[in-house]
ZATIDREN-845762 format. One line per field, with one value per atom (N, C-alpha, C): residue number from 1; atom name; x, y, z. Coordinates in nm, 2 decimals, always signed. Layout:
# ZATIDREN-845762
resi <- c(NUM/...)
name <- c(CA/...)
px <- c(X/...)
py <- c(Y/...)
pz <- c(Z/...)
# end
This chain:
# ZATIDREN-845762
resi <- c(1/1/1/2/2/2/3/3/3/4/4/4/5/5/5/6/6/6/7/7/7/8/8/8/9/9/9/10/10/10/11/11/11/12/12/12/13/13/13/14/14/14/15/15/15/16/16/16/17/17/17/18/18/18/19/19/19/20/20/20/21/21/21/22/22/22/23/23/23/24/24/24/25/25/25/26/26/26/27/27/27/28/28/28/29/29/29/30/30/30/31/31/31/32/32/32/33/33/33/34/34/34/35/35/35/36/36/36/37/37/37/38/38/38/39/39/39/40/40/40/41/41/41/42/42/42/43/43/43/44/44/44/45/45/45/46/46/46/47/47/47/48/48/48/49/49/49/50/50/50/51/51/51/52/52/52/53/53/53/54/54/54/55/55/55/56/56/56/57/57/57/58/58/58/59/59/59/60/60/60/61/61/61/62/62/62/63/63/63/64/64/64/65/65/65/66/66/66/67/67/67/68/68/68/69/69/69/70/70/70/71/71/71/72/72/72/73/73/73/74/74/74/75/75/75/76/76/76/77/77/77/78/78/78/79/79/79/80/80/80/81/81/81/82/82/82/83/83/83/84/84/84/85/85/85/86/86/86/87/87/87/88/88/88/89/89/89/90/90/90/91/91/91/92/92/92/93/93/93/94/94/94/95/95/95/96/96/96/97/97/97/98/98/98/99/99/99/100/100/100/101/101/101/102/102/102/103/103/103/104/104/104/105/105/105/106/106/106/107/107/107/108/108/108/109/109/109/110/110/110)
name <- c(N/CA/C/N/CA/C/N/CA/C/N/CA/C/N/CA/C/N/CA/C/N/CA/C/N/CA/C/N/CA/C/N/CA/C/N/CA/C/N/CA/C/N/CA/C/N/CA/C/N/CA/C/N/CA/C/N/CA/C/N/CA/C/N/CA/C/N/CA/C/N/CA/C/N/CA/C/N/CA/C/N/CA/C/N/CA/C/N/CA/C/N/CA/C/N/CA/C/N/CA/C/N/CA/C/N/CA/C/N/CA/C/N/CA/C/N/CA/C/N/CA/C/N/CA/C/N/CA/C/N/CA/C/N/CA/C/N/CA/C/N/CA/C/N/CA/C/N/CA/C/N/CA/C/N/CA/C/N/CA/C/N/CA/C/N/CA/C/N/CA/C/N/CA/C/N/CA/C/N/CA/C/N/CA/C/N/CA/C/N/CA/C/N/CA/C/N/CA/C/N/CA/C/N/CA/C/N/CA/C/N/CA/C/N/CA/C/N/CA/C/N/CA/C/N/CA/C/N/CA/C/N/CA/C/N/CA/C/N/CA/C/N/CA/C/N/CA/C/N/CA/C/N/CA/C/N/CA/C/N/CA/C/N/CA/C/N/CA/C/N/CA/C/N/CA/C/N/CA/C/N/CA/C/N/CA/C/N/CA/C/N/CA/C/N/CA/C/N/CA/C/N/CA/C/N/CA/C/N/CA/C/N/CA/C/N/CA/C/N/CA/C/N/CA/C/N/CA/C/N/CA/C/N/CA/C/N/CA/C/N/CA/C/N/CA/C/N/CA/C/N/CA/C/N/CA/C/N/CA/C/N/CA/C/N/CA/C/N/CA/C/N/CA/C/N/CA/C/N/CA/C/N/CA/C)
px <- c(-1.81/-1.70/-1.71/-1.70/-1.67/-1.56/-1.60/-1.51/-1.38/-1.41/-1.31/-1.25/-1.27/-1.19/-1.11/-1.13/-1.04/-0.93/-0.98/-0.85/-0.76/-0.84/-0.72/-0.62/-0.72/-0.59/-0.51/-0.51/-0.46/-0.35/-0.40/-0.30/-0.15/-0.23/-0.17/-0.04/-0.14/-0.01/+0.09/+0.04/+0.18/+0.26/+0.24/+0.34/+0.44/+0.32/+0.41/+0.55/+0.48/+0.63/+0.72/+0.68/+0.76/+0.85/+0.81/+0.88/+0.99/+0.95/+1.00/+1.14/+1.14/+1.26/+1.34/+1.27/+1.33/+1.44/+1.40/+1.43/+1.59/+1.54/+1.67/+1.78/+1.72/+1.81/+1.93/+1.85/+1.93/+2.00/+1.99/+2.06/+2.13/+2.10/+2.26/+2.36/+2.31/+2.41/+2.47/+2.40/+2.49/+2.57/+2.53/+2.65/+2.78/+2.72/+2.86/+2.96/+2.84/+2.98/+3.05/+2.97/+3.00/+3.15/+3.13/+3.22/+3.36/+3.35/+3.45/+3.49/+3.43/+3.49/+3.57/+3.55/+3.65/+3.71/+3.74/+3.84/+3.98/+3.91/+3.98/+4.08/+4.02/+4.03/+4.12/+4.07/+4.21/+4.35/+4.34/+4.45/+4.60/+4.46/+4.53/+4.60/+4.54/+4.60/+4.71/+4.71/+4.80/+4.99/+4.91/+5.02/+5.10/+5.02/+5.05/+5.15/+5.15/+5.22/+5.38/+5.32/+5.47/+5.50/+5.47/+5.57/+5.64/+5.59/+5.64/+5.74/+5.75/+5.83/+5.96/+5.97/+6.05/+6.15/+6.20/+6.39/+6.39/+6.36/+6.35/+6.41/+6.45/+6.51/+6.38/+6.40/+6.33/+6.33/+6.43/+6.44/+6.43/+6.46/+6.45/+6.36/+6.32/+6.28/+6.34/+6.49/+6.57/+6.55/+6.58/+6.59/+6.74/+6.75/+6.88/+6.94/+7.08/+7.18/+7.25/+7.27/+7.33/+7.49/+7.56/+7.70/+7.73/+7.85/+7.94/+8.02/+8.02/+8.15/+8.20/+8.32/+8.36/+8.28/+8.25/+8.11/+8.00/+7.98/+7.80/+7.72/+7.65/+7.58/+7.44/+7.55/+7.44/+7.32/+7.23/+7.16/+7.22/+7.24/+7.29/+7.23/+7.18/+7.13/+7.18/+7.22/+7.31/+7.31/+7.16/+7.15/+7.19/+7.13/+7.16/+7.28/+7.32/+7.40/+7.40/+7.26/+7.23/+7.27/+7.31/+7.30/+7.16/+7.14/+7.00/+7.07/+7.06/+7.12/+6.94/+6.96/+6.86/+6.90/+6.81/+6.79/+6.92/+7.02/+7.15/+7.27/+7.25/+7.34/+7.47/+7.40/+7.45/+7.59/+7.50/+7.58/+7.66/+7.64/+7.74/+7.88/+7.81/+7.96/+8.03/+7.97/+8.06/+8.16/+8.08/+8.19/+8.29/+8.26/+8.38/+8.52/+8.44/+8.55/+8.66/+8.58/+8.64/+8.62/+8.79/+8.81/+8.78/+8.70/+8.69/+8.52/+8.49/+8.37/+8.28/+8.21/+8.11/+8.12/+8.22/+8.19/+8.19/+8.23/+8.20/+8.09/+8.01/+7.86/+7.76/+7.87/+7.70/+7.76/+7.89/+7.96/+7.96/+8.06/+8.05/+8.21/+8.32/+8.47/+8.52/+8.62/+8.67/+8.70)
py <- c(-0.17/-0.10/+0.04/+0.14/+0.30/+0.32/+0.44/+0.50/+0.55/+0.59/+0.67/+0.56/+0.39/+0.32/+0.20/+0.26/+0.23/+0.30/+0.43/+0.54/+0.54/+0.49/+0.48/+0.34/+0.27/+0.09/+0.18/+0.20/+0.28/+0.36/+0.47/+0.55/+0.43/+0.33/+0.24/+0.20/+0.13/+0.05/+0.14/+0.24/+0.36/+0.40/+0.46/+0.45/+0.32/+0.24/+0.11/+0.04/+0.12/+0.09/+0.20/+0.30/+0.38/+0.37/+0.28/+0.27/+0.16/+0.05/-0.09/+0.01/+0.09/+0.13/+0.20/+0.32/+0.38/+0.25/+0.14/+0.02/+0.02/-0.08/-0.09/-0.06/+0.15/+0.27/+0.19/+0.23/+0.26/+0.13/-0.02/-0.13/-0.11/-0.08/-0.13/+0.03/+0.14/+0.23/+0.17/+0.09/+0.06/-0.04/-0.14/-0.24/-0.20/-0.08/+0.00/+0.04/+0.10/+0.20/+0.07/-0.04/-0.11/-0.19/-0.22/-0.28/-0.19/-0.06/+0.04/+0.04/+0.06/+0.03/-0.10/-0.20/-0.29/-0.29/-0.27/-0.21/-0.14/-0.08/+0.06/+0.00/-0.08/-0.15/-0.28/-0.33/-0.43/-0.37/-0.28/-0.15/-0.13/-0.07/-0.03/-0.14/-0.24/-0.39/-0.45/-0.41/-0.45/-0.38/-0.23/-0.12/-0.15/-0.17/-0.20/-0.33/-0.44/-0.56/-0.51/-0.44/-0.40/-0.33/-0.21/-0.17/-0.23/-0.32/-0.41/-0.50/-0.58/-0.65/-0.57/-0.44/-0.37/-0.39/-0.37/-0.42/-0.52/-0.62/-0.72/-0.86/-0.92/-1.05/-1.13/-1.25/-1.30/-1.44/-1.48/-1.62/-1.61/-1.53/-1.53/-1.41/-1.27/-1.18/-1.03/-1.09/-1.01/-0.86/-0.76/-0.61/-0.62/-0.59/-0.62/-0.50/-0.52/-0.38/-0.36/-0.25/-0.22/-0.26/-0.29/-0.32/-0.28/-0.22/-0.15/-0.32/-0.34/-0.41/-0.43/-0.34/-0.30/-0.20/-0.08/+0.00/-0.03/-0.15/-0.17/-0.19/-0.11/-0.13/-0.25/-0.36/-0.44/-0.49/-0.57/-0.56/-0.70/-0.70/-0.78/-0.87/-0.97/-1.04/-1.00/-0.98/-0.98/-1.11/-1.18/-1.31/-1.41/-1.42/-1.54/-1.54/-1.44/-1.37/-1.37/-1.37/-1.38/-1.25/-1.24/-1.12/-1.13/-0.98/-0.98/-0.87/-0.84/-0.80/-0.70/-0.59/-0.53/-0.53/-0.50/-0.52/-0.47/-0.51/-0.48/-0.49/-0.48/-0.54/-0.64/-0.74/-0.84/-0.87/-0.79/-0.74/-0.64/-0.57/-0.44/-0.51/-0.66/-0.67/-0.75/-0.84/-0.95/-0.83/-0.74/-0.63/-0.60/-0.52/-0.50/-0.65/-0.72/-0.84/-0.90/-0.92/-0.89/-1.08/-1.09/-1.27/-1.32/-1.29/-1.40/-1.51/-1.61/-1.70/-1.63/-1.56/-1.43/-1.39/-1.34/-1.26/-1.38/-1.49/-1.60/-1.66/-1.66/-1.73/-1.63/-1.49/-1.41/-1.39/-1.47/-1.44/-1.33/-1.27/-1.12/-1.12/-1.23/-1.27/-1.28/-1.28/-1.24/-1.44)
pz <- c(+2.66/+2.72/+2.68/+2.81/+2.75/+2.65/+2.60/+2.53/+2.64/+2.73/+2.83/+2.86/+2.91/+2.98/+2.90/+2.74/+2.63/+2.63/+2.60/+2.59/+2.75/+2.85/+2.95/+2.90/+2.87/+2.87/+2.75/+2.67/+2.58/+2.62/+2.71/+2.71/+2.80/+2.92/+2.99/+2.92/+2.81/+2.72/+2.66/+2.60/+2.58/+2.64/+2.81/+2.90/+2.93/+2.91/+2.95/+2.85/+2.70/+2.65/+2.65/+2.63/+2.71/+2.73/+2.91/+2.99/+3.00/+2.92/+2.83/+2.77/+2.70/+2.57/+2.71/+2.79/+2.90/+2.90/+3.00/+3.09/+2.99/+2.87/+2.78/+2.74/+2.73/+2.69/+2.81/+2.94/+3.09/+3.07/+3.06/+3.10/+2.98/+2.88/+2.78/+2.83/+2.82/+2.91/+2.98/+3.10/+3.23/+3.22/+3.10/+3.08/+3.00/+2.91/+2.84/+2.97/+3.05/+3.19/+3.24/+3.26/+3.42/+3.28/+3.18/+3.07/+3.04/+3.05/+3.09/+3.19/+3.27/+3.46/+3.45/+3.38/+3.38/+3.31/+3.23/+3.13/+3.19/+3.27/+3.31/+3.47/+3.54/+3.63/+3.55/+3.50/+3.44/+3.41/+3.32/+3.24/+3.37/+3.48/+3.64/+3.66/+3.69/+3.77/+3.67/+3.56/+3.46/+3.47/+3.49/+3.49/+3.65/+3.73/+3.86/+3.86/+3.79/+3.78/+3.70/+3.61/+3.53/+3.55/+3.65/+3.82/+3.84/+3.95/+4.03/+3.96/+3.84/+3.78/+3.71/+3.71/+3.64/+3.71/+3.60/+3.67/+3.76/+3.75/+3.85/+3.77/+3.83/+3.80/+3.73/+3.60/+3.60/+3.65/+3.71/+3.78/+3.91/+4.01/+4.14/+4.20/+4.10/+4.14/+4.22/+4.27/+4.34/+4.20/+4.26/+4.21/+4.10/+4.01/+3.90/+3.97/+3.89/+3.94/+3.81/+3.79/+3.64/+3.68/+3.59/+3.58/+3.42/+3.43/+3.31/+3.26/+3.14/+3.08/+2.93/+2.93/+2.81/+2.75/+2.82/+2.79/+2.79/+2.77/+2.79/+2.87/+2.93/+3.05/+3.02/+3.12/+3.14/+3.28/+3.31/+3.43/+3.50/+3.61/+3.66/+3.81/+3.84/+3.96/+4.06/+4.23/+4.34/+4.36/+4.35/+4.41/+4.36/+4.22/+4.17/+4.05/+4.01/+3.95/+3.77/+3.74/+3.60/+3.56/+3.45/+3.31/+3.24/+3.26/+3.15/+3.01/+2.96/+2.84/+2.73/+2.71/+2.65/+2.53/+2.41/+2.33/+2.23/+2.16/+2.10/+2.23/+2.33/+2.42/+2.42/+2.35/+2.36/+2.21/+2.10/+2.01/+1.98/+2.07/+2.09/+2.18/+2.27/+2.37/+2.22/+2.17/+2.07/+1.98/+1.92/+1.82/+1.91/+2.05/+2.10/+2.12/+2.15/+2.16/+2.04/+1.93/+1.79/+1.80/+1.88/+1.82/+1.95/+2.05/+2.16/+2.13/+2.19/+2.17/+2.15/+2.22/+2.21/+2.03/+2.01/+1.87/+1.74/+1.75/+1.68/+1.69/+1.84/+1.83/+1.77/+1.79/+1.72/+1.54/+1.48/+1.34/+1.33/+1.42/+1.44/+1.44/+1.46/+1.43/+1.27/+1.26/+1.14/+1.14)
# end
């Protein structure tokens, strides 16, 4: 065998890994991007859901309506006519009531 058609398989095989690590670099890059693109794409379709559910009934879906009582603004069904009640809501109505059912189920009555 030549000397010269050594140093080509030679050089052959060097490009060719090379080209091997190249290949690698690019596919784990592209599965980082294409792994972000979904990421980013779920995040959206997520935000988009809890749009759409906001303020919204959780038993029938109808749009809530705020309603005042005894100062506390609570959310209210048209349709099916549930109370939803936010977080201290519900405790804020029993204090005001003092001695009615309400302020004894939450031992909020004397």
């Amino acid at each position: 065998m030549a000397r010269g058609d050594e140093k080509d398989r030679l050089g052959n095989k060097l490009r060719d890994v090379e080209k091997a690590r190249e290949d690698k670099f690019f596919a784990k890059r592209d599965k980082e991007l294409l792994g972000k693109l979904h990421q980013e794409k779920a995040d959206e379709e997520e935000s988009a859901q809890r749009e759409k559910a906001h303020m919204r009934c959780p038993r029938c879906g109808e749009r809530l309506e705020e309603k005042t009582s005894s100062g506390v603004t609570l959310d209210e069904c048209p349709s099916c006519h549930g109370l939803w009640f936010d977080k201290g809501e519900l405790e804020e109505l029993g204090k005001r009531e003092k001695h009615g059912w309400l302020a004894r189920f939450l031992g909020l009555g004397n």
